[in-house]
C-alpha positions as CSV (number, residue, x, y, z in Angstrom):
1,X,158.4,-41.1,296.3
2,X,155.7,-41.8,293.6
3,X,153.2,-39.6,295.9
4,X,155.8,-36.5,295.7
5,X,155.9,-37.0,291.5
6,X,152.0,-35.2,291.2
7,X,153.1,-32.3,292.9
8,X,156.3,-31.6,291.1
9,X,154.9,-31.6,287.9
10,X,151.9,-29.6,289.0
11,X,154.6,-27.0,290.5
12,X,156.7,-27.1,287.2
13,X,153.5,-26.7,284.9
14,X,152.4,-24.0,287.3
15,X,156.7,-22.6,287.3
16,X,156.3,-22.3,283.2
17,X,152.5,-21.1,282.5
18,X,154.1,-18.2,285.2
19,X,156.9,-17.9,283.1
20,X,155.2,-18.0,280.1
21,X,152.7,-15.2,281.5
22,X,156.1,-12.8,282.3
23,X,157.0,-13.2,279.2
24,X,154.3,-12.4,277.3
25,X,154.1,-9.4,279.7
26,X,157.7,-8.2,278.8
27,X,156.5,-8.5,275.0
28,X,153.2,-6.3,275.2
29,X,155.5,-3.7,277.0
30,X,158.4,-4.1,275.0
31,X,156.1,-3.7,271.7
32,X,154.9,-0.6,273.8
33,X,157.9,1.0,274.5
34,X,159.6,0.2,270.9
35,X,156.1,2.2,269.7
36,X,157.0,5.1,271.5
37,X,160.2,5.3,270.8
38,X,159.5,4.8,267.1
39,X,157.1,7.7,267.5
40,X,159.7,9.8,269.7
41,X,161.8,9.1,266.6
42,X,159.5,10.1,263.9
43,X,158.7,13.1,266.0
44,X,162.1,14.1,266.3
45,X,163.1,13.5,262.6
46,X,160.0,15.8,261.5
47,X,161.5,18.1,264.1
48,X,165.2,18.2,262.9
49,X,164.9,18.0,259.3
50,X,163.4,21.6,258.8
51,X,166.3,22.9,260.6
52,X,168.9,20.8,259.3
53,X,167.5,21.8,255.6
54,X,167.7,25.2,257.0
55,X,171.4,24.7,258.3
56,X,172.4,23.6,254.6
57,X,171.2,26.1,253.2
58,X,173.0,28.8,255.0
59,X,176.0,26.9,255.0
60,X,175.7,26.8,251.4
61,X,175.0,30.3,251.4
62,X,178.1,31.7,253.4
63,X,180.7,28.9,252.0
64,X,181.4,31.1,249.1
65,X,181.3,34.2,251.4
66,X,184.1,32.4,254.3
67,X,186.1,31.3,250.7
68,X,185.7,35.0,249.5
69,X,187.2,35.8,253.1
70,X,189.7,33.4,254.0
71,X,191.5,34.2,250.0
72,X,191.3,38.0,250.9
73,X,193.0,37.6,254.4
74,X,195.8,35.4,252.3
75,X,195.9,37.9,250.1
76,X,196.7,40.6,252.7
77,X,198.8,38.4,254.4
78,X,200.9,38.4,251.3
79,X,201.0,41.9,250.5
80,X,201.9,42.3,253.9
81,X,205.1,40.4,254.2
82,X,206.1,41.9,251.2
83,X,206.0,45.3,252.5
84,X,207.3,44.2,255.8
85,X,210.3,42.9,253.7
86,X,210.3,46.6,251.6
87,X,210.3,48.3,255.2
88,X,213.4,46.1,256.7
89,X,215.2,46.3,253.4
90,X,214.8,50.4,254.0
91,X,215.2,50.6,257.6
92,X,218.4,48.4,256.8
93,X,219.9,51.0,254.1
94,X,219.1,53.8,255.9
95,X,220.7,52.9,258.9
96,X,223.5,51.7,257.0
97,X,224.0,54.9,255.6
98,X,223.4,56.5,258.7
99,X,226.1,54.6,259.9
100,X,228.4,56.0,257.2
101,X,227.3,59.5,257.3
102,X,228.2,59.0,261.3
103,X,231.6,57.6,260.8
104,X,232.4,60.2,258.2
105,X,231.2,63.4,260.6
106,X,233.3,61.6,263.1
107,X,236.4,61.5,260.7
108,X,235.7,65.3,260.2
109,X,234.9,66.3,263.6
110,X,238.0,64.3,264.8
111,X,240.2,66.5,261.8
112,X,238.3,69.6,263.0
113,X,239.8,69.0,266.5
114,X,243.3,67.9,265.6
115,X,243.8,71.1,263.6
116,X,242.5,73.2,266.4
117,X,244.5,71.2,268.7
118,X,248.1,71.8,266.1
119,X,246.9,75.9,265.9
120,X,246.7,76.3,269.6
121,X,250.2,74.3,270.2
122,X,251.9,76.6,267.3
123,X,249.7,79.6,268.6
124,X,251.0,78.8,272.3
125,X,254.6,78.5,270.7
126,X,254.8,81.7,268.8
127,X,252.8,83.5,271.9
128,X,255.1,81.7,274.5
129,X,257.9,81.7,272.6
130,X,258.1,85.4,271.6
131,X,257.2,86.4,274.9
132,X,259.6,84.3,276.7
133,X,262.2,85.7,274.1
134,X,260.9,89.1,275.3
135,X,260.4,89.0,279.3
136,X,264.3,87.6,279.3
137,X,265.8,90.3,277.7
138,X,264.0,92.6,280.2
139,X,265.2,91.1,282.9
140,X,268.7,90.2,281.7
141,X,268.5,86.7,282.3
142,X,269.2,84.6,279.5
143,X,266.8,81.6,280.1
144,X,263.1,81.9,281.4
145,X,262.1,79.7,284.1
């Protein structure tokens, strides 16, 4: 077994100088990578930041604007219920009165049409009666059919 004990330490030295070399590897080209991204990063800030400042400052600009609009259309809004609530209010008297003025031509009409109703039935009596009188007396009989 002592002749095997040379070789395994020669492998494992070899095993972790390998090792070692990978690793050192992974750190140049993790450094590498970490540099790019930085610079992808500072590219993109220098990028962004002009529009962004740009983007404040017409936000900035049109907030007072989308205030001035947003308090107009709540002020319309307003004005607008209350003469929605002016218009129902009318619409509701008028066709209340309406209503009345209905019932009333009704009461009239329904007045109108009794009293022409109590002419033609005294009319009919006088005209029937008179002639009835008359056309039995002609004939000699006392009562008409």
């Amino acid at each position: 077994m002592e002749s095997w004990m040379p070789y395994f330490v020669v492998v494992t030295a070899a095993a972790v100088v390998l090792q070692s070399i990978v690793l050192v590897a992974l750190f140049l080209q993790l450094r590498r990578t970490a540099a790019r991204v930085e610079e992808t990063i500072t590219d993109l800030n220098a990028r962004l930041t002009p529009i962004l400042s740009r983007l404040q400052l017409l936000v900035e600009d049109v907030s007072p604007r989308i205030s001035g609009i947003i308090a107009d259309a709540s002020e319309l809004t307003r004005l607008a219920r209350g003469q929605a609530q002016k218009v129902d209010r009318i619409l509701t008297e008028a066709m209340e009165r309406l209503r009345l003025q209905l019932i009333h031509v009704d009461q009239i009409l329904t007045g109108a049409m009794e009293a022409v109703e109590e002419a033609g039935s005294r009319l009919r009596e006088t005209v029937w009666g008179t002639g009835r009188e008359g056309l039995c007396n002609h004939s000699g009989h006392s009562d008409w059919p």
